[in-house]
C-alpha positions as a Markdown table, in Angstrom:
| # | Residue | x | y | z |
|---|---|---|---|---|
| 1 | Unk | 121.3 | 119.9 | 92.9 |
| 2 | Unk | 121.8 | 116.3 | 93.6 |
| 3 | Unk | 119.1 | 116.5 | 96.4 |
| 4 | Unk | 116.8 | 117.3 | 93.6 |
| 5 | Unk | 117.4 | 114.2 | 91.4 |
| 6 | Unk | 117.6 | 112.1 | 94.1 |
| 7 | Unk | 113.9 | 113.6 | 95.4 |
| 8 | Unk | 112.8 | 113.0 | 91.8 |
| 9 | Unk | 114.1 | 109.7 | 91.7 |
| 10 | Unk | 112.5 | 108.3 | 94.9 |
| 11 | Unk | 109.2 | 110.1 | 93.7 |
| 12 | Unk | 109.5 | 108.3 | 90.5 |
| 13 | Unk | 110.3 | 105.4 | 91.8 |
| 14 | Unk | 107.3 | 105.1 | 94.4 |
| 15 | Unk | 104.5 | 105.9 | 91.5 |
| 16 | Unk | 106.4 | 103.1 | 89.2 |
| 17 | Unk | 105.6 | 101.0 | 92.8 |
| 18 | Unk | 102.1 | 101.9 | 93.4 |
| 19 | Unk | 101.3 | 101.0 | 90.1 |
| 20 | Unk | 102.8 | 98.0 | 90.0 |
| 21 | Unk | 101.1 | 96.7 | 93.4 |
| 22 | Unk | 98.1 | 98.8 | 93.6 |
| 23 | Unk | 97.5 | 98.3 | 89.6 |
| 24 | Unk | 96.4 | 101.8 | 87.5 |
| 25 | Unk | 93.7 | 103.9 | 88.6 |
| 26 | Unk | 91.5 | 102.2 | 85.6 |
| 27 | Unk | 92.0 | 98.6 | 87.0 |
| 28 | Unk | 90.8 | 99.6 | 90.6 |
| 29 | Unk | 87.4 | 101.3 | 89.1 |
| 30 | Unk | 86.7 | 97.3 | 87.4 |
| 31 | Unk | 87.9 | 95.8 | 90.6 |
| 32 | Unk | 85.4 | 98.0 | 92.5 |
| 33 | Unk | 82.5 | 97.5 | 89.8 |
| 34 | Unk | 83.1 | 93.6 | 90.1 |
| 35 | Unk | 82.7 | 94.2 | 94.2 |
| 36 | Unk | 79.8 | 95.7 | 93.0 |
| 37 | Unk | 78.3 | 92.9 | 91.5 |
| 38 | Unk | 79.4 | 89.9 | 94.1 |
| 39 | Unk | 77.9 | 92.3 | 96.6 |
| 40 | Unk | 74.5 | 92.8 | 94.6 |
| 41 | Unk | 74.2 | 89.1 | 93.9 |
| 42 | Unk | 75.0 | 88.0 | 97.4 |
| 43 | Unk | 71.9 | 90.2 | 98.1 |
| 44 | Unk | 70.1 | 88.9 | 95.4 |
| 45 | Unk | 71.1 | 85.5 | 96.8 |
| 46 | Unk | 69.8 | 85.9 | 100.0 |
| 47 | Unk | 66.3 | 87.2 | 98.9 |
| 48 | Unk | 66.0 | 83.9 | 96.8 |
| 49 | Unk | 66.5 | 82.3 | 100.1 |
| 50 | Unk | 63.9 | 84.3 | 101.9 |
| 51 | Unk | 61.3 | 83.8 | 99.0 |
| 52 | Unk | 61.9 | 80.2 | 99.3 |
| 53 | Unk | 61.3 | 80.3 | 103.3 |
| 54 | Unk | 58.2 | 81.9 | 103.2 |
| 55 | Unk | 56.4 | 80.7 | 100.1 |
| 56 | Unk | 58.1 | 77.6 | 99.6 |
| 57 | Unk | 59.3 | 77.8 | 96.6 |
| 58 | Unk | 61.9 | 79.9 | 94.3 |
| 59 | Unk | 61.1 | 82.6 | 92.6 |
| 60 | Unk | 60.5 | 82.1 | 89.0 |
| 61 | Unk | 61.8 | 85.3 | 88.2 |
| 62 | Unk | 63.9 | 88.6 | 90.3 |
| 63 | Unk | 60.6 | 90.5 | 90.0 |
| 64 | Unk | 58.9 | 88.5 | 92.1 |
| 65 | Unk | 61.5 | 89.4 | 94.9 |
| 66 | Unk | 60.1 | 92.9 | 94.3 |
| 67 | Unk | 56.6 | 92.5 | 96.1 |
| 68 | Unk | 57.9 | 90.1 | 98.5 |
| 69 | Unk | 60.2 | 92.6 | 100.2 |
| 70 | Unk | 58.6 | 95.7 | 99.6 |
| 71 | Unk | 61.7 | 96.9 | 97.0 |
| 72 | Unk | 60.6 | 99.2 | 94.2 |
| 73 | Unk | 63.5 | 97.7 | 92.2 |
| 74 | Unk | 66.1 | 95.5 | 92.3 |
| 75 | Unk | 69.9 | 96.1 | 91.8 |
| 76 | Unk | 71.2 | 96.1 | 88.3 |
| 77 | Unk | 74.8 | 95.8 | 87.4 |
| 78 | Unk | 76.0 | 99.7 | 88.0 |
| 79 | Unk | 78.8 | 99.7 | 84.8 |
| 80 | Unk | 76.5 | 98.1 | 82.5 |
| 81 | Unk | 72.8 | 99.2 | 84.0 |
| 82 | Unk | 71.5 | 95.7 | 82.7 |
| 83 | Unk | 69.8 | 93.2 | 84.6 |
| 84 | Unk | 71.4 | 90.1 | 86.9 |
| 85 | Unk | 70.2 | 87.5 | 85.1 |
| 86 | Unk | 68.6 | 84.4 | 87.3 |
| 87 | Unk | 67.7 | 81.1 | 86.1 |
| 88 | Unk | 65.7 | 78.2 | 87.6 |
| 89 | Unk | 67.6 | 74.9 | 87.1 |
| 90 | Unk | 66.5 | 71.5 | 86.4 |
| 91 | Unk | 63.6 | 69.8 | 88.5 |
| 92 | Unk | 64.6 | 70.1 | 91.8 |
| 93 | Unk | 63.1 | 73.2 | 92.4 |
| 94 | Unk | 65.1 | 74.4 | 94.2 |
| 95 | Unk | 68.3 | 75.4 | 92.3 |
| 96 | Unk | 69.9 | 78.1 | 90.3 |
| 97 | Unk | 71.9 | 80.4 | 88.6 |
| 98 | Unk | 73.2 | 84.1 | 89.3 |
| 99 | Unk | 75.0 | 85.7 | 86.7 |
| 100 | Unk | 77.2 | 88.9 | 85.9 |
| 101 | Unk | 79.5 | 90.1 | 83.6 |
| 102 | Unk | 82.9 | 90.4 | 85.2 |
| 103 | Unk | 85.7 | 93.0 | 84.2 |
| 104 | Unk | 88.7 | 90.6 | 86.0 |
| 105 | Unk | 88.9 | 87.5 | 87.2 |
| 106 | Unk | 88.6 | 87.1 | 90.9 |
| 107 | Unk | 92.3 | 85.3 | 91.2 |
| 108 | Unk | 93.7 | 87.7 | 88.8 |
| 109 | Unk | 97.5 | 88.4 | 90.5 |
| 110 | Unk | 96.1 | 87.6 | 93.6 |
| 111 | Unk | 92.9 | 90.0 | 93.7 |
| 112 | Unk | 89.7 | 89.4 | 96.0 |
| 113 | Unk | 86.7 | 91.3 | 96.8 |
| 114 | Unk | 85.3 | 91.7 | 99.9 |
| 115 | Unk | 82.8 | 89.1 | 99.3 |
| 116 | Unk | 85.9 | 86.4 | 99.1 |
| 117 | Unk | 87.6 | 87.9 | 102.3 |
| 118 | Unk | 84.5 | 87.2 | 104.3 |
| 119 | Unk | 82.3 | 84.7 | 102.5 |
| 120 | Unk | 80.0 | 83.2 | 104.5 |
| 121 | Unk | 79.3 | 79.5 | 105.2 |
| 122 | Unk | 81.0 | 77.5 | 102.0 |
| 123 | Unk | 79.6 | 79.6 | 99.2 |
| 124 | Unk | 82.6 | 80.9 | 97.4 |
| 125 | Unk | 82.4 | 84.0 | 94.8 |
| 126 | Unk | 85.4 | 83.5 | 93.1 |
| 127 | Unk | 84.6 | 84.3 | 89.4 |
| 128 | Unk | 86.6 | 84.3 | 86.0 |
| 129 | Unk | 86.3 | 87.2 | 84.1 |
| 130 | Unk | 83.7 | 87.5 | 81.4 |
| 131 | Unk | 80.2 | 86.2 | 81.9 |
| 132 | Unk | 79.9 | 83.9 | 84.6 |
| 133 | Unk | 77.0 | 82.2 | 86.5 |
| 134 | Unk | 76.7 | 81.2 | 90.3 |
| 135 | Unk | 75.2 | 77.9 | 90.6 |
| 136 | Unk | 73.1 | 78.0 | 93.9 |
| 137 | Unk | 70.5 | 75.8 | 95.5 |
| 138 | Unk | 68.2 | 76.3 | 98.3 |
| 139 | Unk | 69.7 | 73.8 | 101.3 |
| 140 | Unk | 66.5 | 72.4 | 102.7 |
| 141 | Unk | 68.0 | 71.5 | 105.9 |
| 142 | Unk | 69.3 | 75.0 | 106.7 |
| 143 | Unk | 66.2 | 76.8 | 105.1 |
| 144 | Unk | 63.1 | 74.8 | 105.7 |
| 145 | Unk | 59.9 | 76.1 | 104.1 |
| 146 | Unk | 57.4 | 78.0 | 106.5 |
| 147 | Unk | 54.6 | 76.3 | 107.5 |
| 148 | Unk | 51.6 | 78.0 | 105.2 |
């Protein structure tokens, strides 16, 4: 009989654990939906960069990344099914902003998505929860135009 409590016990114990590192089941479906998005926007990110290598110039909206590579739509937030939203910035030409809605903020006790585990060159995607906006510009030196 004591096997029993003690079985119970360590069973108990270990959810109480997981929980506790792991977070509940609910938190790791908005930690995955917030993967989501970094992953969407990085790809959203890197078509702006292809627009603006072969035409020279940023995109004044994410439609026209639609008939540039062939997609017959572009990736919407997969909780919310709204838009990214993308802005042109100031005069440069060659900034701008990426935003999303986030469910957690991206140093929340210590969580990372993918896209911060491997992020690529210095771009970082570390977000705070709520709506929040990527500021981005088009390095010239790394991406020169194409010659037209």
């Amino acid at each position: 009989k004591i096997w029993r409590v003690v079985a119970f016990v360590i069973v108990a114990g270990s959810i109480v654990w997981g929980f506790s590192v792991l977070g509940s089941p609910h938190t790791q479906r908005l930690l995955k939906y917030d993967e989501q998005k970094i992953n969407d926007l990085m790809n959203i990110n890197s078509q702006v960069t292809m627009h603006y290598e072969l035409k020279g110039f940023l995109p004044t909206a994410l439609s026209d990344l639609i008939s540039l590579n062939n997609y017959s739509f572009m990736p919407v937030d997969q909780q919310t099914g709204k838009a990214y939203e993308y802005k042109l910035l100031g005069q440069s030409a060659r900034a701008y902003e990426l935003c999303a809605e986030f469910n957690k903020a991206s140093n929340d006790k210590g969580n990372q998505t993918t896209a911060m585990k491997y992020p690529y060159g210095d771009v970082s995607w570390t977000h705070g929860s709520g709506r929040y906006c990527f500021e981005r510009a088009v390095d010239t030196n790394m991406y020169p135009k194409s010659a037209r």
